[in-house]
Each structure stands twice: as C-alpha cells, then as structure tokens.
C-alpha positions as CSV (number, residue, x, y, z in Angstrom):
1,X,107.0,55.8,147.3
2,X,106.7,59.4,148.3
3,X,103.7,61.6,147.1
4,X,105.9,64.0,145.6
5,X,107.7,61.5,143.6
6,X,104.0,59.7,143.1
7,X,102.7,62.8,141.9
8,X,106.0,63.5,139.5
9,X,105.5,59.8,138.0
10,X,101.6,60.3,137.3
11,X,101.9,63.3,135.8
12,X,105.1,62.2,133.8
13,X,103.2,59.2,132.6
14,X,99.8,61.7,131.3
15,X,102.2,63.9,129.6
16,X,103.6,61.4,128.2
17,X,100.3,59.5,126.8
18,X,98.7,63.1,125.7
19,X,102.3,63.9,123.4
20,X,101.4,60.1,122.2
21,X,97.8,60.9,120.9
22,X,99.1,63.8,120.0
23,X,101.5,62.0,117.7
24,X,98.5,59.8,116.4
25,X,96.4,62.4,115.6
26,X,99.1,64.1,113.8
27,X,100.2,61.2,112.0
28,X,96.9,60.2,110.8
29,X,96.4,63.3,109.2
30,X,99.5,63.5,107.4
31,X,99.3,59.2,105.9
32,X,97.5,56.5,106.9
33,X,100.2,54.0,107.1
34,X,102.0,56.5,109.5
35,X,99.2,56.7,111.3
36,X,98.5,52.9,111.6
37,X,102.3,52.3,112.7
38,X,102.2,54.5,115.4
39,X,98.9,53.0,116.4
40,X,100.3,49.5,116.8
41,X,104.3,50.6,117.1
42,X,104.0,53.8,119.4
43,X,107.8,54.3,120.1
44,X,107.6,54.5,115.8
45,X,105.9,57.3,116.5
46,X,108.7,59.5,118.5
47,X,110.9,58.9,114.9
48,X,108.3,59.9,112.9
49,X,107.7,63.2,114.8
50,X,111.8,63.7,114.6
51,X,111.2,64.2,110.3
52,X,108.6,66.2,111.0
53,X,109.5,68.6,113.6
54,X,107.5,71.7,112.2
55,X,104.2,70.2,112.4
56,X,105.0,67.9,115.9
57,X,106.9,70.4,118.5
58,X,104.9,70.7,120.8
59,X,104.0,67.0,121.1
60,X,107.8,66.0,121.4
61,X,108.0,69.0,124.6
62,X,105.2,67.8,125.7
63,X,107.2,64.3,125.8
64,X,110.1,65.8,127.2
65,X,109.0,67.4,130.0
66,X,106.5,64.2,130.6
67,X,110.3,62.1,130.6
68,X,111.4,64.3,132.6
69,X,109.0,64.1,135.8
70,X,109.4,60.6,135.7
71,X,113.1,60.4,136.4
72,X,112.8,63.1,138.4
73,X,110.3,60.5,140.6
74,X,112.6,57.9,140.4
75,X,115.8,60.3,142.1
C-alpha cells in the first residue's frame, strides 16, 4: 500500500469511529434503548441519525467524508 493511500484509509477509518461515538452519545441522550442499539448494532446507528437529521449533521459529514478517504485509498 502507498502512504498516501495508508494515510487516506487511517484517517477515513478515525472519522468514521469519531461520527460513530458521536452517534452514541447523541443517541443516549435522546432514549436509552436507542442508545443501547447503537451500542451493540452500530450500522443501527447511521438509520437512527437519518430521522433525526437536525440534532446528528455533523456526525453523518463527519461519516461522509470519513467514507470518502477510504475509497479514495482503495483507487
């Protein structure tokens, strides 16, 4: 692997973990049951966020962006 497709794949992979405890923290504040389902189911958390967009935007770009360096590492 290249560096600057090693680089693009560890940084994808941290943006995507920090948009994930993103996700939990902002599940577990809104129910506990969400919150405990995206514990133990995380891609359950990525649909949650979609119903509540307003209070999870930043979480999904982060995810985005984070999905984004890793294909870009795998070109």
């Amino acid at each position: 692997m290249e560096p600057l497709s090693a680089t693009f794949w560890v940084f994808g992979v941290i943006l995507l973990a920090a948009s994930w405890v993103l996700l939990l923290i902002e599940s577990f504040k809104e129910d506990y049951a969400w919150g405990l389902s995206t514990l133990f189911l995380p891609p359950l958390s990525y649909l949650y966020a979609l119903f509540v967009w307003e209070k999870t935007r930043e979480a999904i770009l982060l995810a985005v962006v984070g999905w984004v360096l890793v294909f870009l590492s795998l070109g």
